[in-house]
Residue, then its C-alpha position, 0 to 999 in steps of 0.5 A: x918445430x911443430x910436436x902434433x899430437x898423433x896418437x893416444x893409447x888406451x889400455x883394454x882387456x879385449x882388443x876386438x870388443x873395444x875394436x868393435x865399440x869404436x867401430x860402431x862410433x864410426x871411427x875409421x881402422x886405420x890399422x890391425x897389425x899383428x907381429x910376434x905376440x903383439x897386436x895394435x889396432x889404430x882407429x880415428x874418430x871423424x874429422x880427427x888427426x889424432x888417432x886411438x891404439x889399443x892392442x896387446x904387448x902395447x902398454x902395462x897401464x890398467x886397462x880402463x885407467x885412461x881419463x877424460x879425453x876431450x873428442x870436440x864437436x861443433x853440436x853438443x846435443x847433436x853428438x850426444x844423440x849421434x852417440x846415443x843412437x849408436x847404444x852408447x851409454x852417454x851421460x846427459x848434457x851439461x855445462x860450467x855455470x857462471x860459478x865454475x860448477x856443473x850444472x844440467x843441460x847445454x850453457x844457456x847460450x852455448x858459449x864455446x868451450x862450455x857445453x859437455x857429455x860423457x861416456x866410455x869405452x867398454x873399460x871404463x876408458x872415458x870420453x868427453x865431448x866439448x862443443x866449441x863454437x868459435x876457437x879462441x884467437x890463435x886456436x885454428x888449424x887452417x884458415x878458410x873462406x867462403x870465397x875469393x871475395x871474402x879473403x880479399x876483404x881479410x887481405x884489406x883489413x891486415x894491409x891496413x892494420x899492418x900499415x898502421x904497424x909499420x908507422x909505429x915501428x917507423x920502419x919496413x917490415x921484412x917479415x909482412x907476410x909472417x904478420x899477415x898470417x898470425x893477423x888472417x889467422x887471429x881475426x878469422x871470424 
């Protein structure tokens, strides 16, 4: 069964300012909803599925308490300066060396999962941006390709490979297409 991560709650002391910050980012409103004495506001950042609330009667946690939550973006530098624009207070660039440690700037070859900046929200609700490049194997949400060309090529590539499956197992697979699709997503270049 599918668990998707929908939603992630930010404890704030001031509903519009935060409302306003985000707003600011770009994030779409989703929802401003009052009932009683309760209030939740959802926003979504660009591209995203999951989705921010904040609002009062919501949550007992300390406002600003929440840590490093990863927003990924394709272009470290350029969703930093993106952000900067914005009057964000964002930190410089910075990447994991071959050590693990810190160190300024982008990764040298801005290897995937490894380039980082910061920021937070007007609680000290704090952002960490992650440039990925390409998803480890397995790691996609939807597969693509540029044209029908393309898919018919990747078609190719796992009928051959799933051939060469069957003459292992010495026999017919009757879940192919379960096969083909975990093999079209893992090889998407």
């Amino acid at each position: 069964m599918d668990m998707k991560l929908e939603v992630v709650v930010l404890p704030v002391t001031d509903v519009d300012r935060t409302k306003h910050f985000y707003k600011t980012l770009g994030w779409r409103e989703d929802a401003d909803i009052r009932f009683g004495t309760s209030r939740i506001v959802q926003l979504t950042p660009p591209g995203s599925t999951a989705s921010v609330h904040f609002g009062t009667g919501l949550t007992d946690a300390t406002p600003g308490s929440v840590r490093g939550t990863y927003l990924v973006v394709d272009d470290i530098e350029a969703a930093r300066a993106e952000l900067a624009g914005h009057g964000v207070d964002v930190s410089e660039v910075f990447h994991r060396d071959e050590t693990g440690a810190f160190a300024p700037g982008a990764h040298p070859d801005h290897g995937t999962y490894s380039s980082f900046a910061s920021f937070s929200d007007p609680d000290g609700n704090t952002w960490l941006l992650q440039e990925i490049t390409t998803r480890f194997p397995g790691r996609v949400t939807g597969v693509t390709y540029d044209s029908a060309q393309q898919l018919e090529e990747a078609l190719r590539e796992a009928a051959a490979a799933h051939g060469e499956h069957e003459k292992e197992t010495g026999q017919y697979d009757e879940q192919w297409p379960v096969w083909y699709a975990r093999y079209l997503t893992d090889h998407q270049a």
